[in-house]
Structure formats: C-alpha cells, structure tokens
PDB file of N, CA, C and O in Angstrom, chain B, residues numbered from 101:
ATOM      1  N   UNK B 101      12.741   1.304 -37.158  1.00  0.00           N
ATOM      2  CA  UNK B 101      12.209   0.274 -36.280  1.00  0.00           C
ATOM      3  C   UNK B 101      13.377  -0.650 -35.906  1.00  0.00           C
ATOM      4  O   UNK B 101      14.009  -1.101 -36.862  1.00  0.00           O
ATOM      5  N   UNK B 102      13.770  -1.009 -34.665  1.00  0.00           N
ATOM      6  CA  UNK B 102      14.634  -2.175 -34.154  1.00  0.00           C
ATOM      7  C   UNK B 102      14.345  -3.402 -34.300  1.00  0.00           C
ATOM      8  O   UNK B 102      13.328  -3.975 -33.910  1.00  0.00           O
ATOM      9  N   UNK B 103      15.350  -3.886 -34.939  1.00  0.00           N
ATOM     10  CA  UNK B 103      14.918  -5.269 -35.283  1.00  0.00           C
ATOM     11  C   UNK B 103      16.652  -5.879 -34.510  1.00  0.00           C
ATOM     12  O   UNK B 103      17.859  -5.649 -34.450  1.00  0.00           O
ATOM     13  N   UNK B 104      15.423  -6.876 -34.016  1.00  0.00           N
ATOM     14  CA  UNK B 104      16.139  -8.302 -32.874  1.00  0.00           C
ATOM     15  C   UNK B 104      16.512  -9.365 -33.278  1.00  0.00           C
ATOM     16  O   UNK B 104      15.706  -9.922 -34.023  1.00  0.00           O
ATOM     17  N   UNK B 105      17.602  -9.980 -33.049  1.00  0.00           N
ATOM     18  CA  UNK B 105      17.970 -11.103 -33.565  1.00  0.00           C
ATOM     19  C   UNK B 105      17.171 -12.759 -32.973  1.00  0.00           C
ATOM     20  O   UNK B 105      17.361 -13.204 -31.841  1.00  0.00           O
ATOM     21  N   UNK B 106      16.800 -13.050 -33.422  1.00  0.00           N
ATOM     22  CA  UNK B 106      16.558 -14.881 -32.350  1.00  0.00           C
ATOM     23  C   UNK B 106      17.914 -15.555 -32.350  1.00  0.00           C
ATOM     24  O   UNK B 106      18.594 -15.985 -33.282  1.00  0.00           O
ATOM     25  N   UNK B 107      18.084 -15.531 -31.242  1.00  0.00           N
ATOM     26  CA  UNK B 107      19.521 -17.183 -31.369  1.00  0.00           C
ATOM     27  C   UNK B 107      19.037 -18.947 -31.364  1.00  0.00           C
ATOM     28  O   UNK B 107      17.977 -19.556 -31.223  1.00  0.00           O
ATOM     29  N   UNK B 108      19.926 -19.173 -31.512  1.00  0.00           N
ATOM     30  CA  UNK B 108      19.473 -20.850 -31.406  1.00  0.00           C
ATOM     31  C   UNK B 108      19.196 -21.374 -30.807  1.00  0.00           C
ATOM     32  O   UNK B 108      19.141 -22.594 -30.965  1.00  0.00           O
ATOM     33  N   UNK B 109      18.747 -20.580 -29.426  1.00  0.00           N
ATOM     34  CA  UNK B 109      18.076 -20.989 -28.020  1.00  0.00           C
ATOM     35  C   UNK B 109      16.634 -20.455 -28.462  1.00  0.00           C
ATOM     36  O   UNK B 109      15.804 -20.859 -27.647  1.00  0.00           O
ATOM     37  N   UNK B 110      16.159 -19.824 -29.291  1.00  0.00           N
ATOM     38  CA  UNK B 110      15.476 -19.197 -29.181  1.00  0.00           C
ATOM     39  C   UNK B 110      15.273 -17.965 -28.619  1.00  0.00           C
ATOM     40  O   UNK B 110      14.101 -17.602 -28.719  1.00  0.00           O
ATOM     41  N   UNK B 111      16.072 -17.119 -28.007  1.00  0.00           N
ATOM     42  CA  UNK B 111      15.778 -15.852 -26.938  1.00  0.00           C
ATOM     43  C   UNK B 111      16.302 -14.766 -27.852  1.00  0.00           C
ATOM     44  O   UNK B 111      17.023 -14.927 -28.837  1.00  0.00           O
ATOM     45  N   UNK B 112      15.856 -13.712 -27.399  1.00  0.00           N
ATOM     46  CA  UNK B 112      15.775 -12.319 -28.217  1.00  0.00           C
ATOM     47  C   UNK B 112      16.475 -11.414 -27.036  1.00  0.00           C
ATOM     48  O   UNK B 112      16.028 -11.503 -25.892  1.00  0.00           O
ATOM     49  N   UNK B 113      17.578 -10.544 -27.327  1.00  0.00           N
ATOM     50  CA  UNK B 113      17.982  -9.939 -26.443  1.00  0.00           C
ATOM     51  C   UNK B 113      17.118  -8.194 -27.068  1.00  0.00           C
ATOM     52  O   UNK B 113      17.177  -7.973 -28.278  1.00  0.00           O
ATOM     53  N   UNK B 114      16.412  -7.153 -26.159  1.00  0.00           N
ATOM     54  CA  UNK B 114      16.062  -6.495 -26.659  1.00  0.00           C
ATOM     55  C   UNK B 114      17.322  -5.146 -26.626  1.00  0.00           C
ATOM     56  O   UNK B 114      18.365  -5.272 -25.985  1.00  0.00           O
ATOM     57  N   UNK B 115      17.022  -4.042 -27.338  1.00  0.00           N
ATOM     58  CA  UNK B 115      18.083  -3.029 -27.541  1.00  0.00           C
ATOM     59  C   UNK B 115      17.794  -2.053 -26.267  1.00  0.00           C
ATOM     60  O   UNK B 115      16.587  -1.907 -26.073  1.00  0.00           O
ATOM     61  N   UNK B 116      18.781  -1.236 -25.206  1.00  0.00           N
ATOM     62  CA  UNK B 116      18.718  -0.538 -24.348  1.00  0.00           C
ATOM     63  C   UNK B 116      17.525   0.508 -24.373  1.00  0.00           C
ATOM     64  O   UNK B 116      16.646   0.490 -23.511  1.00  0.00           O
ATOM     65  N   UNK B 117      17.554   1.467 -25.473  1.00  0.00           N
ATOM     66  CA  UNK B 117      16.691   2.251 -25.966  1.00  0.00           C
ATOM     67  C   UNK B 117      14.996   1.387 -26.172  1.00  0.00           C
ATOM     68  O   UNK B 117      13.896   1.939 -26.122  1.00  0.00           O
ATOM     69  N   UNK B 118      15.232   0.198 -26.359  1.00  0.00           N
ATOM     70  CA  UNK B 118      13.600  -0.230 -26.744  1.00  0.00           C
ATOM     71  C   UNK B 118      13.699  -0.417 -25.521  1.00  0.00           C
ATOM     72  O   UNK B 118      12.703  -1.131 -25.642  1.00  0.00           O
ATOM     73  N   UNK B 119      14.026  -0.501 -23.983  1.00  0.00           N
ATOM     74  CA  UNK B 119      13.672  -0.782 -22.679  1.00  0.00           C
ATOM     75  C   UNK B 119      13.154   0.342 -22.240  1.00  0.00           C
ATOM     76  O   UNK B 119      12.016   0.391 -21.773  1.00  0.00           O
ATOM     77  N   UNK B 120      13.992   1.437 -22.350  1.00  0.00           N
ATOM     78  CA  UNK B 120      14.287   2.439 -22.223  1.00  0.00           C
ATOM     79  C   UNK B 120      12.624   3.057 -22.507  1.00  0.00           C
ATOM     80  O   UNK B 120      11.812   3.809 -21.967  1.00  0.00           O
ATOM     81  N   UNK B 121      12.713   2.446 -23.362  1.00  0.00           N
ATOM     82  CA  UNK B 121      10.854   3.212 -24.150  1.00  0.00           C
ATOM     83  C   UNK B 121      10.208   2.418 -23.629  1.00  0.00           C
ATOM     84  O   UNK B 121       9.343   3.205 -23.245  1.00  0.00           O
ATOM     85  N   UNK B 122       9.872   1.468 -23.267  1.00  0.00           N
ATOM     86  CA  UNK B 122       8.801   0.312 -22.214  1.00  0.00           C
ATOM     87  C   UNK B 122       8.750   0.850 -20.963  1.00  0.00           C
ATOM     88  O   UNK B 122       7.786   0.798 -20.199  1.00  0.00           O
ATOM     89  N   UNK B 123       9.974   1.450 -20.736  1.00  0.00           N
ATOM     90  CA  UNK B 123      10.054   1.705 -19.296  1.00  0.00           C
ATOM     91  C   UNK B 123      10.385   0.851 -18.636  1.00  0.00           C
ATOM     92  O   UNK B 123       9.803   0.986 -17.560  1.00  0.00           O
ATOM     93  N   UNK B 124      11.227  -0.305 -18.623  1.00  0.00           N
ATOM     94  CA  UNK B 124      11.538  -1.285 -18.469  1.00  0.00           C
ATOM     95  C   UNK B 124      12.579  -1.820 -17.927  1.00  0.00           C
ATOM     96  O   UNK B 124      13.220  -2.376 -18.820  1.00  0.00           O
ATOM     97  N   UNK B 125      13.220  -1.973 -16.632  1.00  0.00           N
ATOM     98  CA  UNK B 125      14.445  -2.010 -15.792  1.00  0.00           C
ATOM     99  C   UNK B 125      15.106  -3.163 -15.273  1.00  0.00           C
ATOM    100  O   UNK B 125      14.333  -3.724 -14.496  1.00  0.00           O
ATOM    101  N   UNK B 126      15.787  -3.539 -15.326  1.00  0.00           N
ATOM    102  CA  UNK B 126      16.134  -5.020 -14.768  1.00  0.00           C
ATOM    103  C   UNK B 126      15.472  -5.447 -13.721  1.00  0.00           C
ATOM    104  O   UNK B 126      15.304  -4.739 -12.728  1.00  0.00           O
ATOM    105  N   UNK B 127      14.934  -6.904 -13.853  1.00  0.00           N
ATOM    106  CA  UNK B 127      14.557  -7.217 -12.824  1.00  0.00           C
ATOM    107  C   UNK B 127      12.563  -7.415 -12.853  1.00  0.00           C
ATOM    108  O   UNK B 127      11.717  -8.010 -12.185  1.00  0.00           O
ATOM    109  N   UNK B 128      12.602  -6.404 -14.196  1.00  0.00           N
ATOM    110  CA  UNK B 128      10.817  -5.951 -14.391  1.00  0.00           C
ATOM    111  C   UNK B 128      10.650  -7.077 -15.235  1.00  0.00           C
ATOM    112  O   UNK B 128      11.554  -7.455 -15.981  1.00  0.00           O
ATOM    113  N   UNK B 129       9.346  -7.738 -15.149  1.00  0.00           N
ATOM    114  CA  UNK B 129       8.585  -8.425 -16.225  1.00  0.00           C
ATOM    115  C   UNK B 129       7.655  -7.816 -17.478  1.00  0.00           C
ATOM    116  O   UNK B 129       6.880  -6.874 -17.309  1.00  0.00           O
ATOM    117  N   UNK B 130       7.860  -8.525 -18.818  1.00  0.00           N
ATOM    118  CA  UNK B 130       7.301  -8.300 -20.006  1.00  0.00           C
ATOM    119  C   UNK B 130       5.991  -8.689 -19.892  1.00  0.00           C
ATOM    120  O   UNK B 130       5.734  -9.374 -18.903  1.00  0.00           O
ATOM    121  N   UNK B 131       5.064  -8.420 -20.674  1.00  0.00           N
ATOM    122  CA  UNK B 131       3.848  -8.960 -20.795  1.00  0.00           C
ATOM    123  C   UNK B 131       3.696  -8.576 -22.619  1.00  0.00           C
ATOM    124  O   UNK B 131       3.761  -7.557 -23.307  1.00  0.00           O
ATOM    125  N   UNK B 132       3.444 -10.166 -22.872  1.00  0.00           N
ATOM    126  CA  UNK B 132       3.400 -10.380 -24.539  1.00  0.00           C
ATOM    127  C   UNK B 132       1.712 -10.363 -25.381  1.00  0.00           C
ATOM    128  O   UNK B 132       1.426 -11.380 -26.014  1.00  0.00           O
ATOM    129  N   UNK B 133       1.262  -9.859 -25.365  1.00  0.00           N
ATOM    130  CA  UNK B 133      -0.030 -10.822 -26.234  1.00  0.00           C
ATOM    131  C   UNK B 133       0.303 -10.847 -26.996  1.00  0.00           C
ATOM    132  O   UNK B 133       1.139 -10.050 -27.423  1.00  0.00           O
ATOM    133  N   UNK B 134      -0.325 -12.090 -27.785  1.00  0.00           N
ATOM    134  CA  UNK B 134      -0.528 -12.597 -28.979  1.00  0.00           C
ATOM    135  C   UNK B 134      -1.404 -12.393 -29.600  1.00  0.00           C
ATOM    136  O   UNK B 134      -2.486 -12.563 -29.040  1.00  0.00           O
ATOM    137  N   UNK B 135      -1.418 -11.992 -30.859  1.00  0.00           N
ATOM    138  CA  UNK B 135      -2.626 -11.480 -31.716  1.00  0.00           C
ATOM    139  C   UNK B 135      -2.722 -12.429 -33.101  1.00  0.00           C
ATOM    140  O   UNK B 135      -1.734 -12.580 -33.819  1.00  0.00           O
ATOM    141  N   UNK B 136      -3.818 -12.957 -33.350  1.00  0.00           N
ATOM    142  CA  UNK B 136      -4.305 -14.081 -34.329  1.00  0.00           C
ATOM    143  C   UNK B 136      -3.272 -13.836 -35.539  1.00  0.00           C
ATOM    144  O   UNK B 136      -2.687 -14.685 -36.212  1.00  0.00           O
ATOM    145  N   UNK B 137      -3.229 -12.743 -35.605  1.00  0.00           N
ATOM    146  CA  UNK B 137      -2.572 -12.555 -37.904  1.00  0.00           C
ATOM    147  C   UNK B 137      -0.653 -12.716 -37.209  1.00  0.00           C
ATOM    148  O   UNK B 137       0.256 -12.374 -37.965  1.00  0.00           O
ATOM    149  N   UNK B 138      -0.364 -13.186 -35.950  1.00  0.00           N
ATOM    150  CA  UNK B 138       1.274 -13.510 -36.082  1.00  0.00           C
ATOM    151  C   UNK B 138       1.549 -12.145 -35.716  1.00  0.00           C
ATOM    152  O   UNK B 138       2.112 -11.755 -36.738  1.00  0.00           O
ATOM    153  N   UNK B 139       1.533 -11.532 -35.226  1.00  0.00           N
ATOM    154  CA  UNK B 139       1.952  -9.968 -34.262  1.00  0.00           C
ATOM    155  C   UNK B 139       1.595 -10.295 -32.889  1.00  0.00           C
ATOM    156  O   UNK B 139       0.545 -10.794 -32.485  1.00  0.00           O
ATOM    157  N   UNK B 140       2.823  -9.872 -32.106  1.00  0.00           N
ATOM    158  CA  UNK B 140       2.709  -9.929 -30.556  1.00  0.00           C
ATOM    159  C   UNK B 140       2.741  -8.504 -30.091  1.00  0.00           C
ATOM    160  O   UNK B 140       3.075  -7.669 -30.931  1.00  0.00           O
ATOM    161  N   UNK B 141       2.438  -8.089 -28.849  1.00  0.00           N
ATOM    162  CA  UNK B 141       2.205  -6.783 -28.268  1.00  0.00           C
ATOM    163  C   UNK B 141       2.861  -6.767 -27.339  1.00  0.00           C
ATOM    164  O   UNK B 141       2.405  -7.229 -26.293  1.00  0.00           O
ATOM    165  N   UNK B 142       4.233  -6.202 -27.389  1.00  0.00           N
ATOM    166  CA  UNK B 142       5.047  -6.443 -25.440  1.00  0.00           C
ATOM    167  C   UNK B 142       4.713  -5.170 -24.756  1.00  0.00           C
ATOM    168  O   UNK B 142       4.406  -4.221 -25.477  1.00  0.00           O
ATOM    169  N   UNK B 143       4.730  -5.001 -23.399  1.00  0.00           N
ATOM    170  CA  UNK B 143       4.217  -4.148 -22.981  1.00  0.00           C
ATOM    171  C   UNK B 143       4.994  -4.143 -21.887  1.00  0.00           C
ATOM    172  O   UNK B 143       5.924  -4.905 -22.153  1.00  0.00           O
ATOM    173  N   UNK B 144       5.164  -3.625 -20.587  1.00  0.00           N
ATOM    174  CA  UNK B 144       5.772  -3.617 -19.473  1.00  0.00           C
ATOM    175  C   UNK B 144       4.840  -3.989 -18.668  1.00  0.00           C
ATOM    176  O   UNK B 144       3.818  -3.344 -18.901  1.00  0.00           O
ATOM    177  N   UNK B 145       4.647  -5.119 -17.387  1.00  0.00           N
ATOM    178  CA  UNK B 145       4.259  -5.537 -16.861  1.00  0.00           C
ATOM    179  C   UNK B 145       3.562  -4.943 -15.408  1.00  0.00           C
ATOM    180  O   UNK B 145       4.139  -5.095 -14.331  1.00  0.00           O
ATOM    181  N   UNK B 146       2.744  -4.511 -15.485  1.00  0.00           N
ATOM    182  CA  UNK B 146       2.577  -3.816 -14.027  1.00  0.00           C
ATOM    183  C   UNK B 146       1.910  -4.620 -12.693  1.00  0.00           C
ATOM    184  O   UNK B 146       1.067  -5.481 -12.946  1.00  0.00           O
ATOM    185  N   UNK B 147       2.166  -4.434 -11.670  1.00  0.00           N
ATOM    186  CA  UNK B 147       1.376  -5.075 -10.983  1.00  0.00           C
ATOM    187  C   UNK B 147       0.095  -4.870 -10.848  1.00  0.00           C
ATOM    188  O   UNK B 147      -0.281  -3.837 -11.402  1.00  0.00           O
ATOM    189  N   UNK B 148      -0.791  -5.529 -10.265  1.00  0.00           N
ATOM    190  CA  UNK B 148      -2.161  -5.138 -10.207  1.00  0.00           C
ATOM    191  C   UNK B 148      -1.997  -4.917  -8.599  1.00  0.00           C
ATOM    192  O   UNK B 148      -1.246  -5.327  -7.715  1.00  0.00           O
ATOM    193  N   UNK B 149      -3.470  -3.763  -8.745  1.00  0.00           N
ATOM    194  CA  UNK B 149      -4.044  -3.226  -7.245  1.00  0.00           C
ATOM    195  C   UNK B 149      -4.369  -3.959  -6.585  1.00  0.00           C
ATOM    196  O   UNK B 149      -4.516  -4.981  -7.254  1.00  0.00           O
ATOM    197  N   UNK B 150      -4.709  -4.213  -5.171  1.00  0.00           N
ATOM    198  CA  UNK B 150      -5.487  -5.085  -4.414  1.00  0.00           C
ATOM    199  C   UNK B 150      -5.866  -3.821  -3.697  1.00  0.00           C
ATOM    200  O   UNK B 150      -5.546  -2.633  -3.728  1.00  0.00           O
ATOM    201  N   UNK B 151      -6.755  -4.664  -2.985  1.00  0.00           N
ATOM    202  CA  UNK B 151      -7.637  -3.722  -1.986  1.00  0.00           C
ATOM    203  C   UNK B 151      -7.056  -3.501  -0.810  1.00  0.00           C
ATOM    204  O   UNK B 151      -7.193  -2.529  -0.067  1.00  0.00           O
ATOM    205  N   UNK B 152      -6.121  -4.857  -0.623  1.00  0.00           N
ATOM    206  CA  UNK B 152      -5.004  -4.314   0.732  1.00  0.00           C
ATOM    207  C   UNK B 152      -3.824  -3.350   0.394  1.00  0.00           C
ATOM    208  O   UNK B 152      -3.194  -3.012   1.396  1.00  0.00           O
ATOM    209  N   UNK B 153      -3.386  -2.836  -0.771  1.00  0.00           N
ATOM    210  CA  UNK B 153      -2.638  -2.192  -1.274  1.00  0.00           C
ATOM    211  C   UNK B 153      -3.240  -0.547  -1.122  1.00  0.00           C
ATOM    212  O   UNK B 153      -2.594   0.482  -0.925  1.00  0.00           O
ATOM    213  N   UNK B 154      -4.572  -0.718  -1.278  1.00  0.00           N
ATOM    214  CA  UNK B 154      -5.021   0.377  -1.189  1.00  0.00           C
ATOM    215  C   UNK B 154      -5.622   0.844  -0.076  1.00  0.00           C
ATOM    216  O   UNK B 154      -5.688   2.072  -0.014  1.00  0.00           O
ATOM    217  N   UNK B 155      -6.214   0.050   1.088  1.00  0.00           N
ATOM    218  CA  UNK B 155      -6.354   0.510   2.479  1.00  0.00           C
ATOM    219  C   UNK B 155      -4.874   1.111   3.011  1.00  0.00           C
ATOM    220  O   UNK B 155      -4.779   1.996   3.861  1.00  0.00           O
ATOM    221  N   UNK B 156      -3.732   0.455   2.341  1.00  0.00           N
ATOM    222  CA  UNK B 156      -2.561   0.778   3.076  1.00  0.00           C
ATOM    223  C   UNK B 156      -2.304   1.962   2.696  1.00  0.00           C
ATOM    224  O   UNK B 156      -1.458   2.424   3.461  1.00  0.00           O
ATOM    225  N   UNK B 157      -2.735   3.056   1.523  1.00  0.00           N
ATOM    226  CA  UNK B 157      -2.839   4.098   1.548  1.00  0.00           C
ATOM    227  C   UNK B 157      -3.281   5.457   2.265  1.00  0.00           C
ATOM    228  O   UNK B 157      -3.025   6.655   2.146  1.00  0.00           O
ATOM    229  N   UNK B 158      -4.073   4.649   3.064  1.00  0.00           N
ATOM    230  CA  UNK B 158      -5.235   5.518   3.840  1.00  0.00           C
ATOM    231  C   UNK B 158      -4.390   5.743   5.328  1.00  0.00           C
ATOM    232  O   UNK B 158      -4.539   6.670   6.124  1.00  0.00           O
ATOM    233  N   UNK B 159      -3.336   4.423   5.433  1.00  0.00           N
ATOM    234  CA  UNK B 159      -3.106   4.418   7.017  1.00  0.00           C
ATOM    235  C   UNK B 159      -2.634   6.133   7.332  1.00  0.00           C
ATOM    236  O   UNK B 159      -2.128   6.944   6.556  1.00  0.00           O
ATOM    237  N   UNK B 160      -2.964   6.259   8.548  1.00  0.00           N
ATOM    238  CA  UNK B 160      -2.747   7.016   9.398  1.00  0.00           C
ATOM    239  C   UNK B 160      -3.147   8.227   8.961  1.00  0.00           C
ATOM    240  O   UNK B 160      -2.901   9.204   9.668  1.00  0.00           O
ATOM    241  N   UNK B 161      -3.915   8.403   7.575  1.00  0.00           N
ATOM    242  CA  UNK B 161      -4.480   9.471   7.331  1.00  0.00           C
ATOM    243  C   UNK B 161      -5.344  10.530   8.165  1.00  0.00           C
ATOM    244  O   UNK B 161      -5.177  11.746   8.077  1.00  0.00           O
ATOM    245  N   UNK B 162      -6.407   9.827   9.086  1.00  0.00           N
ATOM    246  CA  UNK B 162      -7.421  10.246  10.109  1.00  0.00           C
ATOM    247  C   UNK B 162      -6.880   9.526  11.244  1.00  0.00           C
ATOM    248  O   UNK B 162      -6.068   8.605  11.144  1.00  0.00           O
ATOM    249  N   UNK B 163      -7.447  10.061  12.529  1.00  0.00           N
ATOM    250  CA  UNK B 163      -7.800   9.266  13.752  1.00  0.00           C
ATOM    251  C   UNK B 163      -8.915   8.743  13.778  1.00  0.00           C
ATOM    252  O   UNK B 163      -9.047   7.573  14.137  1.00  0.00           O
ATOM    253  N   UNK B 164     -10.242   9.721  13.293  1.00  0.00           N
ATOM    254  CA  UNK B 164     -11.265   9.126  13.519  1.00  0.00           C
ATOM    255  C   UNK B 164     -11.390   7.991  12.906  1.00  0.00           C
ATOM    256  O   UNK B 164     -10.615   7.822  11.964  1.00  0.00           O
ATOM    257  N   UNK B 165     -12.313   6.945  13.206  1.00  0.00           N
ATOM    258  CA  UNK B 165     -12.506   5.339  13.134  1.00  0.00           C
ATOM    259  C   UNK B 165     -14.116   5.750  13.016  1.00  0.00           C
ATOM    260  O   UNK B 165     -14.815   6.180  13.934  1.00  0.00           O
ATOM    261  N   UNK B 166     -14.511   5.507  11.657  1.00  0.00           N
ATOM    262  CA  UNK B 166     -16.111   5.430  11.068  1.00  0.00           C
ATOM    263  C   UNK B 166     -16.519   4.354  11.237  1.00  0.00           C
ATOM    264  O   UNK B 166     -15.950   3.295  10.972  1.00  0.00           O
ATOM    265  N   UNK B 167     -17.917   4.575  11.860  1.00  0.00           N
ATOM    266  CA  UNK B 167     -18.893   3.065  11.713  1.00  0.00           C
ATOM    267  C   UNK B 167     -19.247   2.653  10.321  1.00  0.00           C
ATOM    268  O   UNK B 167     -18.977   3.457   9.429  1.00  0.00           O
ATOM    269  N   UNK B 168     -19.708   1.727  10.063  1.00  0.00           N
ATOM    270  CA  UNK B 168     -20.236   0.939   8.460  1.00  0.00           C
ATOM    271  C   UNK B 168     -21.122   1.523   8.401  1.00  0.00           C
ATOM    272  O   UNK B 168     -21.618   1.312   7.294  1.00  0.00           O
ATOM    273  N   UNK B 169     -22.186   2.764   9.413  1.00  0.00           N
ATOM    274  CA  UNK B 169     -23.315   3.597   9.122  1.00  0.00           C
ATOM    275  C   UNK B 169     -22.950   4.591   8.699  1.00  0.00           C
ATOM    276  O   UNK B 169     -23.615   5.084   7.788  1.00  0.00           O
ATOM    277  N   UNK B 170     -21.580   5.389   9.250  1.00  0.00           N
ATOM    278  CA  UNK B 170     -21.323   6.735   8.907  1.00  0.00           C
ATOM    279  C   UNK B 170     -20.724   6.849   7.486  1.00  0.00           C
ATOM    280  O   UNK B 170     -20.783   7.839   6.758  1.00  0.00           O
ATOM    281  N   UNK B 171     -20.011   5.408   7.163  1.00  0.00           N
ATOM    282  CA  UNK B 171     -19.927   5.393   5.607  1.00  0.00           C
ATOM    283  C   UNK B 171     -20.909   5.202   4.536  1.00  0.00           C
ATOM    284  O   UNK B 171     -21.012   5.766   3.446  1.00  0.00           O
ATOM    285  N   UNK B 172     -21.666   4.206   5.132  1.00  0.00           N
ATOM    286  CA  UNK B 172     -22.823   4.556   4.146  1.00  0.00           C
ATOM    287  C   UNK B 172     -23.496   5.466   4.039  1.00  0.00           C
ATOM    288  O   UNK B 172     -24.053   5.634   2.954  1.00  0.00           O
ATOM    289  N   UNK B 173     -23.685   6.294   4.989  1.00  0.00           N
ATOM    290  CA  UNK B 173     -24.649   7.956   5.136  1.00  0.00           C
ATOM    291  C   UNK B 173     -23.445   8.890   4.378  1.00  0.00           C
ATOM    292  O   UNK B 173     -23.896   9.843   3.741  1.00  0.00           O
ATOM    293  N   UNK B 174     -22.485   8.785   4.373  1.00  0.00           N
ATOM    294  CA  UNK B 174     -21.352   9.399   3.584  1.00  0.00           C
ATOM    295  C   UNK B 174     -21.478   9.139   2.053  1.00  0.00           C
ATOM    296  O   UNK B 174     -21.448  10.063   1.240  1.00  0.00           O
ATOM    297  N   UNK B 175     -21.635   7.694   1.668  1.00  0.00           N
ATOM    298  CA  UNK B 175     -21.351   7.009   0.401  1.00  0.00           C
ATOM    299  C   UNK B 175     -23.036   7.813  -0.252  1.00  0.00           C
ATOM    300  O   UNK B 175     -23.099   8.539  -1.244  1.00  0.00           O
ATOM    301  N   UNK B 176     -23.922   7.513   0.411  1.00  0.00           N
ATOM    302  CA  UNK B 176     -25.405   8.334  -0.043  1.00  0.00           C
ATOM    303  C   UNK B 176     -25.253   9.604  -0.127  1.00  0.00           C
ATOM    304  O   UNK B 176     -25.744  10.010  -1.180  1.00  0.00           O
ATOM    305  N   UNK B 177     -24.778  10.459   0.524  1.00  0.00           N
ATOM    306  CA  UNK B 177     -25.068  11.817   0.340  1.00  0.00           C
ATOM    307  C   UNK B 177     -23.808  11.992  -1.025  1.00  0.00           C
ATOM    308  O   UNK B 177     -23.850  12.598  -2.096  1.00  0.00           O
ATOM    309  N   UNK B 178     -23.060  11.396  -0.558  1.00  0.00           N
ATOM    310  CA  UNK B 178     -21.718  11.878  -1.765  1.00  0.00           C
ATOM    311  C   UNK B 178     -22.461  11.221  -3.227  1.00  0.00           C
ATOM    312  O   UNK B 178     -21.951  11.884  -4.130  1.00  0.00           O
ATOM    313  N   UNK B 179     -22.936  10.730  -3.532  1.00  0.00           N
ATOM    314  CA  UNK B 179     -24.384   9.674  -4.862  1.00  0.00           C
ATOM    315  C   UNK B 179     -24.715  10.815  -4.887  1.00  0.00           C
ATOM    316  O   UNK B 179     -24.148  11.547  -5.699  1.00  0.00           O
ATOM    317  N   UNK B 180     -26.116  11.561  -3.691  1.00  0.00           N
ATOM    318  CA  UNK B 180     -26.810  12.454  -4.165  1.00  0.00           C
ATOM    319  C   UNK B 180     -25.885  14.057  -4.144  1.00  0.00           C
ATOM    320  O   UNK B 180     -26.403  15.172  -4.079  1.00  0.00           O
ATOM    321  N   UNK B 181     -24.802  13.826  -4.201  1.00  0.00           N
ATOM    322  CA  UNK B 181     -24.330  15.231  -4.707  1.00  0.00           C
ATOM    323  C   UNK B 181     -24.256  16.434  -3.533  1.00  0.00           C
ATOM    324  O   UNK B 181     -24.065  17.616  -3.817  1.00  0.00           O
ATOM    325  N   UNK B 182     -24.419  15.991  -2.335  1.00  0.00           N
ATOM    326  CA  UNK B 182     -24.317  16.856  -0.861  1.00  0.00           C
ATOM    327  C   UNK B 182     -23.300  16.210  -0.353  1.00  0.00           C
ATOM    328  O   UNK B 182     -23.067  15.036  -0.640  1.00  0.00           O
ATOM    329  N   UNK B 183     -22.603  16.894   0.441  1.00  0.00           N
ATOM    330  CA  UNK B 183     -21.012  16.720   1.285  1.00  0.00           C
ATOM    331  C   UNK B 183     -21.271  17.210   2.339  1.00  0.00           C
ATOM    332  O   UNK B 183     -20.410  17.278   3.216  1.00  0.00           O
TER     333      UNK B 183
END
C-alpha cells in the first residue's frame, strides 16, 4: 500500500502509479468522501450528464424531425414490447 507524506502546508503529493490507477491526469479533479470511523474515499472526479450533453449526441443522426405524438406513440409501443 502507498503511503503519502503530509507537509507543513498540509498537502499530500500523490505517487504517479496511484494516479495512474485513478485514472487520473493533470488538470482532472479528485473527489474525497469522508466516512464517519476517519477513512476517506478518493475517487476520480467525473463530470455529470446533462440532458444538453446528451441531445448533442443525437445531432445529425436523422433528418426526420418527430412530433411530441410520434414520440409518444413510439415511447408506448416500445413499453408494450412492439417496434
């Protein structure tokens, strides 16, 4: 197990290899929890989805342009298991 030094600033420099295993690249943010018994959990920080992140997936996929009816008659039949 790697063990980190604290300096007198307080800051912890971590070892290449423990980045390396986070997946973790300059420039990326940590994400710490804290857990009640004095153990923290670092993790690599990911961004979260938005919904504009994910329409921007779709661009230019189709031409056709669906009404809010043809999706819902889509969204129902795809529920009851017909395509």
């Amino acid at each position: 197990m790697p063990k980190l030094t604290v300096t007198t600033r307080g800051q912890v420099t971590f070892r290449k290899e423990v980045l390396q295993h986070l997946g973790i690249k300059p420039g990326d943010k940590i994400d710490l929890d804290l857990l009640p018994d004095g153990r923290g959990v670092i993790k690599a920080a990911r961004p979260a989805g938005s919904i504009a992140g994910f329409v921007g997936l779709l661009t230019g996929r189709t031409r056709k342009v669906a009404s809010i009816e043809e999706i819902n008659e889509a969204a129902t039949q795809a529920w009851a298991g017909r395509e």
